[in-house]
MIKOL-888279 format. One record per residue: x, y, z of N, C-alpha, C in turn; residue number from 1; residue in one letter; chain. Coordinates in steps of 0.2 Angstrom, whole numbers. Each point is the difference from the previous one (the first is absolute). Layout:
N
   n.x   n.y   n.z  ca.x  ca.y  ca.z   c.x   c.y   c.z num residuo cadena
     X     Y     Z     X     Y     Z     X     Y     Z NUM       A      A
...
This chain:
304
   n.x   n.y   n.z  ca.x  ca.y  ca.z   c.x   c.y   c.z num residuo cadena
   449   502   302     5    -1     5     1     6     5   1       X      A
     1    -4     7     2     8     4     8     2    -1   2       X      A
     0     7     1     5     4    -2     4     0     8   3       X      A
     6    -4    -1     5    -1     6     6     5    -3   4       X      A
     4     2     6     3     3    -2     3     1     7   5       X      A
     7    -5    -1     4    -1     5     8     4     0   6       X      A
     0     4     4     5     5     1     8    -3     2   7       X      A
     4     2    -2     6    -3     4     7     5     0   8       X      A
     0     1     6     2     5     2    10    -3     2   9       X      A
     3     7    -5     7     0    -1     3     8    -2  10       X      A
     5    -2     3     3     7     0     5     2    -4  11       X      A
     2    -6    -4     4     0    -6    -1    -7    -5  12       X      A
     3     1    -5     0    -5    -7     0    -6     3  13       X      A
    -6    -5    -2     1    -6     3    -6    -4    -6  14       X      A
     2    -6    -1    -3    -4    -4    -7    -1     1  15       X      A
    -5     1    -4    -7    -2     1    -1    -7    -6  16       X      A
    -3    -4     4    -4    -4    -3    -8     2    -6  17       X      A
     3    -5    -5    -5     5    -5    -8    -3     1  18       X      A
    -6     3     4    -4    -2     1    -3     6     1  19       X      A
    -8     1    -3    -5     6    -2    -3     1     8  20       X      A
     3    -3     6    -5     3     6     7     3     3  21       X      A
     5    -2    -1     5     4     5     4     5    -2  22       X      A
     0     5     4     3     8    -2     6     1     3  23       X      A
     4     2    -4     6     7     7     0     6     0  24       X      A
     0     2     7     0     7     1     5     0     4  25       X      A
     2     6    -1     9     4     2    -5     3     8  26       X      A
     3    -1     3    -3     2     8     6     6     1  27       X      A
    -4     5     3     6     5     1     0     3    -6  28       X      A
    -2     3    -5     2     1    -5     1     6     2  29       X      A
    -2     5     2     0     8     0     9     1     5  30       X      A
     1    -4     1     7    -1     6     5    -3    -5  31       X      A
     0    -2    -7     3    -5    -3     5     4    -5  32       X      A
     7    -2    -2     1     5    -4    -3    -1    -9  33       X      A
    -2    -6     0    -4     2    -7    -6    -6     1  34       X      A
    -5     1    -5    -4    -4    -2     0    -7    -2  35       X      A
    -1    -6     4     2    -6    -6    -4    -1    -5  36       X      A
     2     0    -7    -4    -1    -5    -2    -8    -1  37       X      A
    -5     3    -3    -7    -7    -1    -5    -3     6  38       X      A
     0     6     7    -3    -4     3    -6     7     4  39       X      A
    -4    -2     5    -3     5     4     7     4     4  40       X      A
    -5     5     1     5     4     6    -5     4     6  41       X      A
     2    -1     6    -4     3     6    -3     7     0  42       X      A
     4     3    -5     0     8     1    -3     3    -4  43       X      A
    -5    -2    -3    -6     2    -4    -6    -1     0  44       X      A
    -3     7     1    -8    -1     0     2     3     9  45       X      A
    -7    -3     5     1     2     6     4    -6     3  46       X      A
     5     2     3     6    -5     4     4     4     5  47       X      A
     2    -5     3     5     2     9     7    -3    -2  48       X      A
     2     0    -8     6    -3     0     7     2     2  49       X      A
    -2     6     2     8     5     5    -3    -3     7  50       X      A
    -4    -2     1     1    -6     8     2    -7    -2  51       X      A
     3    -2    -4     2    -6    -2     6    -4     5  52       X      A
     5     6     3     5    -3     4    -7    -1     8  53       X      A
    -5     3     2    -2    -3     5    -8    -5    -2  54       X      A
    -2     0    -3    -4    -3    -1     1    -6    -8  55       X      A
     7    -2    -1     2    -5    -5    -6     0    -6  56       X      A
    -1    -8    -1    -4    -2    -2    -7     1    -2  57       X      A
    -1     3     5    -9     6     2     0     6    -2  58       X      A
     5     2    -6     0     6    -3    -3    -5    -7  59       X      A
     0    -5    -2    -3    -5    -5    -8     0     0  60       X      A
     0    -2     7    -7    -1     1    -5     4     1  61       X      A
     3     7     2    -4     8     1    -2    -1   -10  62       X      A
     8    -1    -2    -2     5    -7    -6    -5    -6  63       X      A
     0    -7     4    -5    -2    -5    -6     0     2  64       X      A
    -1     3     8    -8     2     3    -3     5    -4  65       X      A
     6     4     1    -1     7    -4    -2     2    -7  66       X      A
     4    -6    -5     0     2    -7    -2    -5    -4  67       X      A
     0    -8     2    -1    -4    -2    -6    -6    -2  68       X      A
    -3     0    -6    -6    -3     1     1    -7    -3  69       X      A
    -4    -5     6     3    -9     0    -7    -1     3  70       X      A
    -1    -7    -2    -7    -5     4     4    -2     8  71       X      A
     8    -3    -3     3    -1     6     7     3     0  72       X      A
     2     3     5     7     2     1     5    -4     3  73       X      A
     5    -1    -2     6    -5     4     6     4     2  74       X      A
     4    -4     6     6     4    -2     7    -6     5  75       X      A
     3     1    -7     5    -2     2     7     1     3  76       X      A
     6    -1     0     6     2     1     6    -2    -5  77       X      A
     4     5    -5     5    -4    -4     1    -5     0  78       X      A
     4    -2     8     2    -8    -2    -4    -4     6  79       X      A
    -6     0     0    -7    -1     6    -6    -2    -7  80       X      A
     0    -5    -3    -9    -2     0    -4    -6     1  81       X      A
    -7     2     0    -1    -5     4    -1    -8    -4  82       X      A
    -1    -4     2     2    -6    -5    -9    -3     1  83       X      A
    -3    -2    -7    -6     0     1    -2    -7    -3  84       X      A
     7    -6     3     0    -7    -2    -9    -2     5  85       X      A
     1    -1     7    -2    -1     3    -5     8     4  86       X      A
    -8     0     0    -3     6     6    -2    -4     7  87       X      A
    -1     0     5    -4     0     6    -4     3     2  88       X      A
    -6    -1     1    -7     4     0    -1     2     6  89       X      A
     0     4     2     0     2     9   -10    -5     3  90       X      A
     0     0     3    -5    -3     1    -2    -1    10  91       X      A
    -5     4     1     0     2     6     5     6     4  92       X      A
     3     4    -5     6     2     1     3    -2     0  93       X      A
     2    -6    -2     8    -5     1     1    -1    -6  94       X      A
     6    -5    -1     1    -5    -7     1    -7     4  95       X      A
    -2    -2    -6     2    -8     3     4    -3    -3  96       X      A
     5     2     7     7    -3    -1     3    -1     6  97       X      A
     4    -4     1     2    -1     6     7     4     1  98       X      A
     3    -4    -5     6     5     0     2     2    -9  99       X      A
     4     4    -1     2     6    -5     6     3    -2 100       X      A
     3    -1    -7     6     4     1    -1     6    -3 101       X      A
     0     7     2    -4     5    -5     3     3    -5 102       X      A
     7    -3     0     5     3    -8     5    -4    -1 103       X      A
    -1    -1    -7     4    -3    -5     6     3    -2 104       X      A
     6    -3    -4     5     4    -1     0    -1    -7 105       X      A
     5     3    -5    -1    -2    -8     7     5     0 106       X      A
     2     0    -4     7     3    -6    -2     4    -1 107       X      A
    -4    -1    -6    -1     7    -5    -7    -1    -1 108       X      A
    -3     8    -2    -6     2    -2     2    -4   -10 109       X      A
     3    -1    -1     2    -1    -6     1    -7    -1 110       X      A
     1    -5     6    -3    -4    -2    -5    -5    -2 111       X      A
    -2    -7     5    -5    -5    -3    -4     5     6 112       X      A
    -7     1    -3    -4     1     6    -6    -3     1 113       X      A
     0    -6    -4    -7    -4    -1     1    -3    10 114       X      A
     6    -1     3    -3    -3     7    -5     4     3 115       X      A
     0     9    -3    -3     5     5    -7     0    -2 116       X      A
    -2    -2    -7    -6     1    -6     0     8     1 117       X      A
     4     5    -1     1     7    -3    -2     0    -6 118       X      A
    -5    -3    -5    -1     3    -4    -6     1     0 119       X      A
    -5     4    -4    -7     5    -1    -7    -6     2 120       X      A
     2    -5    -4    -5    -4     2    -3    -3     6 121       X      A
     6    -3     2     1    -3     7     0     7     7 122       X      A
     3     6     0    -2     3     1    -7     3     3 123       X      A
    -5     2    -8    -7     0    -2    -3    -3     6 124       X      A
    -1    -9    -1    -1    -3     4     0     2     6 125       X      A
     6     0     2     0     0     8    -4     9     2 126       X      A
     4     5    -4    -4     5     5    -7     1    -2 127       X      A
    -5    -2    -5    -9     2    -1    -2    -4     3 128       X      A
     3    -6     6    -3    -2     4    -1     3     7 129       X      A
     3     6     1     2     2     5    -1     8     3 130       X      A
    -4     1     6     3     8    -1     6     3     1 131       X      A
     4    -3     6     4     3     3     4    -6     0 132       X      A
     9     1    -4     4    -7     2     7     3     2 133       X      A
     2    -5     5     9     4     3     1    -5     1 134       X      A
     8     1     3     5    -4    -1    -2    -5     8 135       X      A
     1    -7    -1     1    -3     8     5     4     5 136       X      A
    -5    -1     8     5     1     4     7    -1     1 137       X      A
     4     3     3     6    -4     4    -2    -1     8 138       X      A
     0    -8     2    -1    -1     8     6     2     2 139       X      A
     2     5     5     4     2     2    -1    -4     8 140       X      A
     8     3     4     1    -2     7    -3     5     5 141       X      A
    -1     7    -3    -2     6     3    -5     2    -1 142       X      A
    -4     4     2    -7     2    -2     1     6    -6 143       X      A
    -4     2    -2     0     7    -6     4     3     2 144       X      A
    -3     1     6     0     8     1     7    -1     3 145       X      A
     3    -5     5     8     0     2     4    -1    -6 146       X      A
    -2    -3    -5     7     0    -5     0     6    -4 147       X      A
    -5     5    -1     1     7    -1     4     2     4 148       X      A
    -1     0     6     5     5     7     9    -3    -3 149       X      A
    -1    -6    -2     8    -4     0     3     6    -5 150       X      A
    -4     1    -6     5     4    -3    -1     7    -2 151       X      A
    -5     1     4    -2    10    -3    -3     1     8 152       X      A
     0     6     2    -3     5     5    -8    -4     0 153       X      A
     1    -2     8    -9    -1     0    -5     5     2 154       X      A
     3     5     3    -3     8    -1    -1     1    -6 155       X      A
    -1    -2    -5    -1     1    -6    -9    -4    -2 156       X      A
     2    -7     2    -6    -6    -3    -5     4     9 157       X      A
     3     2     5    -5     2     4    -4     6    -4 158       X      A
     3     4    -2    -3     6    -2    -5    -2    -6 159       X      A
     0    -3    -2    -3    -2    -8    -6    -5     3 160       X      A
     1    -2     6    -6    -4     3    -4     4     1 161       X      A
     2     3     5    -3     6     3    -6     4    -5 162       X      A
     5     2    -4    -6     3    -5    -6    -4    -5 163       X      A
     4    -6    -1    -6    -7    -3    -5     1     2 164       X      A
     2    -1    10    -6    -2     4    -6     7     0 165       X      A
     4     7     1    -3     5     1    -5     0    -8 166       X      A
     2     0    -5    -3     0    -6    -6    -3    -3 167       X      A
     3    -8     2    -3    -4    -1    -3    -4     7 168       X      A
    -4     1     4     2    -5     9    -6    -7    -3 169       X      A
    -3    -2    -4    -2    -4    -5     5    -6    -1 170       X      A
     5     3     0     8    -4     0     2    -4     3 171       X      A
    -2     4     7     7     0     6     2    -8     2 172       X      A
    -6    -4    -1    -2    -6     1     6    -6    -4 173       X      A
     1     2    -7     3    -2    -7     8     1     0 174       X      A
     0     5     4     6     4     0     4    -2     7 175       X      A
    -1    -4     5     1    -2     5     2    -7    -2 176       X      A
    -6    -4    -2     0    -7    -1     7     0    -5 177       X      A
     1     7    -6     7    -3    -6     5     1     3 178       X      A
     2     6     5     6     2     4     1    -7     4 179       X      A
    -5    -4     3     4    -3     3    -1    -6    -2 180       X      A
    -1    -2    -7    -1    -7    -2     9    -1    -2 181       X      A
     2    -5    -1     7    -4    -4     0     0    -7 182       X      A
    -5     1    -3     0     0    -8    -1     5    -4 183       X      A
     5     5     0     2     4    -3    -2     0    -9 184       X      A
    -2     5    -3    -3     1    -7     8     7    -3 185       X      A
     3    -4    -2     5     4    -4     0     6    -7 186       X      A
     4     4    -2     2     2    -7    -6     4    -1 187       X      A
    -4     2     2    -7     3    -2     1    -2    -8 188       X      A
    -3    -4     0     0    -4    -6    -8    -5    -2 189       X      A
    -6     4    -2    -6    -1    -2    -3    -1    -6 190       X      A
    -5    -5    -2    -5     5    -4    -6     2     1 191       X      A
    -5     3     0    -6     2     1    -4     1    -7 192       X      A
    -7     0     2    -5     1    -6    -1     7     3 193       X      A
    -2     4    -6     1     7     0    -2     2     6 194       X      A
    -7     0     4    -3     1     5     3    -1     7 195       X      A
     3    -4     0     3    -3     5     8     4     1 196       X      A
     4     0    -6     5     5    -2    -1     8     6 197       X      A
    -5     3    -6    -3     6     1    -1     1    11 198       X      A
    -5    -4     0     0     2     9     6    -3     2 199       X      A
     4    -4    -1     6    -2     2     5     7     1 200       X      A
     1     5    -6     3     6     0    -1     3     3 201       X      A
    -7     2     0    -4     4     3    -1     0     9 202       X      A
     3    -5     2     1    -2     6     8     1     2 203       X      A
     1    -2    -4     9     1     2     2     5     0 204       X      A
     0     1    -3     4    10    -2    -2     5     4 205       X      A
    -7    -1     3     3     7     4     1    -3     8 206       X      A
     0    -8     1     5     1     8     6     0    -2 207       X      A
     3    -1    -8     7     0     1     2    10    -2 208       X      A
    -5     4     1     3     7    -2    -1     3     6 209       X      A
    -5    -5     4     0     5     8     6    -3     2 210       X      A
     1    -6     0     6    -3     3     8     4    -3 211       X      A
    -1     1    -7     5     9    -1     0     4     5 212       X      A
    -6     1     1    -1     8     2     3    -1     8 213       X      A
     1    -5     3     0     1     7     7    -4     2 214       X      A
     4     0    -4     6    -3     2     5     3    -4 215       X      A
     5     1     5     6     4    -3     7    -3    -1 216       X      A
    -2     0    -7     9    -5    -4     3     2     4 217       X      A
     3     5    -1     8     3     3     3    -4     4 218       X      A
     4     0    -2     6    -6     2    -2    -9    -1 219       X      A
    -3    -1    -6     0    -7    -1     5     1    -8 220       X      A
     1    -4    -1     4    -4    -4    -3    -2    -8 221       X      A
     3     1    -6    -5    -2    -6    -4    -3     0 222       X      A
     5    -7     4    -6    -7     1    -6     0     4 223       X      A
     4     5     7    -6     0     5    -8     4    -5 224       X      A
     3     5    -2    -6     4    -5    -4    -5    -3 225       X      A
     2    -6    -3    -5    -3    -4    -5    -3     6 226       X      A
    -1     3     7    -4    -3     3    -8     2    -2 227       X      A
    -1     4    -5    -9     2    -2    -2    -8    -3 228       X      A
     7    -2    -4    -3    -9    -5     3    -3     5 229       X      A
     2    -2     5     0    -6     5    -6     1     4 230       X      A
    -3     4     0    -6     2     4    -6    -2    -3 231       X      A
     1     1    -7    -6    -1    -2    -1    -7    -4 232       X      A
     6    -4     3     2    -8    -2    -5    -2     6 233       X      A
     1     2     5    -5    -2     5    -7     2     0 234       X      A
     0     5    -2    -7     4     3    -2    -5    -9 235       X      A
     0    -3    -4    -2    -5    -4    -3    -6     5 236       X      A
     5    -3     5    -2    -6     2    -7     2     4 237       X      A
    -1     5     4    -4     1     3    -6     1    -4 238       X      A
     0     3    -6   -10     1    -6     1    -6    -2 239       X      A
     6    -2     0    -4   -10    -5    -3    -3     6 240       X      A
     4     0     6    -3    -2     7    -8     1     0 241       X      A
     1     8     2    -8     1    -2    -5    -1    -6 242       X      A
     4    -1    -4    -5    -3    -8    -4    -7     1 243       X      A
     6    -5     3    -1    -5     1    -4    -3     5 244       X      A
    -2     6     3    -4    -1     9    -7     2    -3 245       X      A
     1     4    -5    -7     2    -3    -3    -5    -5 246       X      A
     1    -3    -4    -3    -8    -2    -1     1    -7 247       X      A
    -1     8    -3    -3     1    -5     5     0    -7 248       X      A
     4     2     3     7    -2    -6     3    -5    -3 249       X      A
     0    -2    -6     3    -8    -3     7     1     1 250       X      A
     4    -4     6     6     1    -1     5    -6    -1 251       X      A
     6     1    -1     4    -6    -1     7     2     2 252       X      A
     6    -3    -2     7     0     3     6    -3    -3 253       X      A
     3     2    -3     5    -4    -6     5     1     3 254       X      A
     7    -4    -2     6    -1     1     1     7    -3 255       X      A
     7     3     2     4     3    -7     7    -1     0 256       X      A
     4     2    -8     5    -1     1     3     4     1 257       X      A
     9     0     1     4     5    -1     5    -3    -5 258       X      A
     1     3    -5     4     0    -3     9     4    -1 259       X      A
     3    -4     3     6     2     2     6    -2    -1 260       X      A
     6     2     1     6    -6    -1     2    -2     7 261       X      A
     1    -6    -1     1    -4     6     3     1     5 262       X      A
     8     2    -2     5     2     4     0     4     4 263       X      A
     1     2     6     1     9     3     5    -2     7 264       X      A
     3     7    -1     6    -1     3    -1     4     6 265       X      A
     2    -3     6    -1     3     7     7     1     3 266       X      A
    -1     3     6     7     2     4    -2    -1     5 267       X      A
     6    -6     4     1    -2     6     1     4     5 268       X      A
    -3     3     3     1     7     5     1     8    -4 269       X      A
     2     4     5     2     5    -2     6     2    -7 270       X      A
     5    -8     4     6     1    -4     2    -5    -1 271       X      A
    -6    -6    -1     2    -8    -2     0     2    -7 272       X      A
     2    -8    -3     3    -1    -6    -9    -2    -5 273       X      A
     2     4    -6    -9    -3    -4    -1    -6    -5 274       X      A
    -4    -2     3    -2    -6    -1    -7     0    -7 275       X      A
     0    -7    -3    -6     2    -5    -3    -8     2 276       X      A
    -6     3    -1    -5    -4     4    -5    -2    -7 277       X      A
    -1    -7    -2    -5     1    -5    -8    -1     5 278       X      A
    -5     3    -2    -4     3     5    -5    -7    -3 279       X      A
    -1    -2    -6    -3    -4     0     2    -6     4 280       X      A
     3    -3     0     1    -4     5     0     2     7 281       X      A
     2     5     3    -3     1     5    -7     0     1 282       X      A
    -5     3    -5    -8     1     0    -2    -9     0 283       X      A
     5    -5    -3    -3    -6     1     1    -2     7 284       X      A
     6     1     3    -1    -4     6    -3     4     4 285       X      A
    -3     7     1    -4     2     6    -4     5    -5 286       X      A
    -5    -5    -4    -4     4    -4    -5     6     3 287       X      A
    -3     6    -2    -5     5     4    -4    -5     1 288       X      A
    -2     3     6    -6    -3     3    -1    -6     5 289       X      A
     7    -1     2     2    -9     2     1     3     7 290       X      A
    -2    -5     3     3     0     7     7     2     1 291       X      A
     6    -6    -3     3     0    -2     4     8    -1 292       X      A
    -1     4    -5     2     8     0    -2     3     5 293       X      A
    -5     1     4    -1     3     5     4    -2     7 294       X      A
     2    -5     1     5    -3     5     7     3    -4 295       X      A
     1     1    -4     6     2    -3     0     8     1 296       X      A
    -4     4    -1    -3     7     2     1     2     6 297       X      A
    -2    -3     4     1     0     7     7    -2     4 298       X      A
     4    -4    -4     5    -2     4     8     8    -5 299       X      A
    -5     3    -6     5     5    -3    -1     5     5 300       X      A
    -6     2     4    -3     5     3     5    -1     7 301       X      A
     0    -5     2     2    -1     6     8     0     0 302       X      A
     3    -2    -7     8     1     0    -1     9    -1 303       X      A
    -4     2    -2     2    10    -2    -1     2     6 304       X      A
């Protein structure tokens, strides 16, 4: 059997499912004030885990390039996985599908999760048939590249083109058509066969250290700082763009879930009254990827 070995990335104590393919790793460990027991940790072997507040998630994915040996690598998100009831096989570079909702919702990882088939077998199946599988797109109202600019510095996703093109100009073509396509590839959330992993890294990693080297934090924000993983959220859409332009890769596209609690409480303005909103119900009436939510999107943009 191939040796899978799906990461999932959390920065404190959270339930795992008991299943022999899926790991946790503490992200950030060398930042952390102690170690969680019983599980991986970032900070060992060769790792960027003291870049964990800029670069999230991909302090995970560095440390299993680096130290981890697998047939296939995965990675997922504490309350983020991918649900592997139903795959879509890209085909022409597309799927065939008209229309898509690309995430589920669910309570708990501790709950039923036969709707998702989380476990080893079902699993199996779905990834030895594949090289490379991620999550389905969200059809958005705005292109990539504009719903970046909505909520981080576009000077930022400029400068990281920049250097793609410069690096790679092989690309430039792949990286044009993702920035301004409507179907946005979320959560840097993949799996690959080790081959396909490996030059995946190997390609990433150093536009995202040039893209360090030439841009100056100072005066951005914690949040803004985590601009190395919203960058490399993208610069993902663009190599699968390009993978799937290239015809050689077996690819596919799964739903995932979120596993959350339903309720969240907002506030009415600055200094309106807060309200609790169960999200599930809202998700039904203007599910992702619906006409419907993108008319909703645009009419919040234009009240802000």
């Amino acid at each position: 059997m191939s040796d899978i070995k799906i990461l999932v990335a959390t920065h404190k104590e959270f339930y795992r499912p008991e299943n022999p393919l899926i790991f946790q790793v503490q992200v950030g460990s060398a930042l952390a004030d102690h170690h969680i027991e019983g599980i991986l940790h970032d900070d060992e072997g060769e790792n960027i885990s003291k870049k964990n507040r800029s670069y999230c998630e991909l302090t995970a994915q560095y440390w299993a390039w680096k130290n981890l040996q697998a047939d296939y690598y995965g990675f997922f998100h504490y309350r983020r996985y991918m649900s592997f009831k139903q795959n879509f096989p890209v085909t022409n570079g597309k799927i065939q599908l008209k229309r898509w909702t690309p995430y589920l919702e669910a309570d708990s990882l501790g709950g039923d999760l036969s709707p998702y088939d989380l476990d080893e077998m079902h699993m199996r199946h779905v990834i030895e048939q594949y090289d490379v599988i991620t999550v389905l797109s969200e059809h958005m109202d705005v292109t990539a590249y504009e719903q970046f600019g909505q909520f981080h510095r576009i000077r930022d996703l400029d400068c990281a083109i920049a250097i793609l093109k410069e690096i790679h100009p092989e690309q430039a073509a792949a990286c044009d058509a993702y920035m301004q396509s409507k179907y946005i590839y979320f959560c840097n959330m993949y799996i690959m066969k080790r081959e396909y992993f490996h030059a995946y890294m190997n390609w990433l990693f150093p536009v995202l250290e040039k893209f360090e080297s030439q841009t100056d934090f100072s005066g951005y924000s914690d949040k803004e700082k985590r601009v190395t993983g919203y960058i490399a959220e993208r610069l993902f859409g663009v190599y699968y763009t390009w993978l799937k332009q290239q015809g050689s890769a077996k690819c596919a596209e799964v739903p995932y879930v979120i596993f959350h609690q339903n309720v969240r409480e907002f506030q009415l303005g600055k200094k309106g009254p807060i309200i609790k909103v169960d999200m599930r119900k809202v998700n039904q009436l203007i599910p992702a990827g619906t006409m419907r939510r993108r008319m909703v999107r645009r009419l919040l943009r234009k009240e802000l």
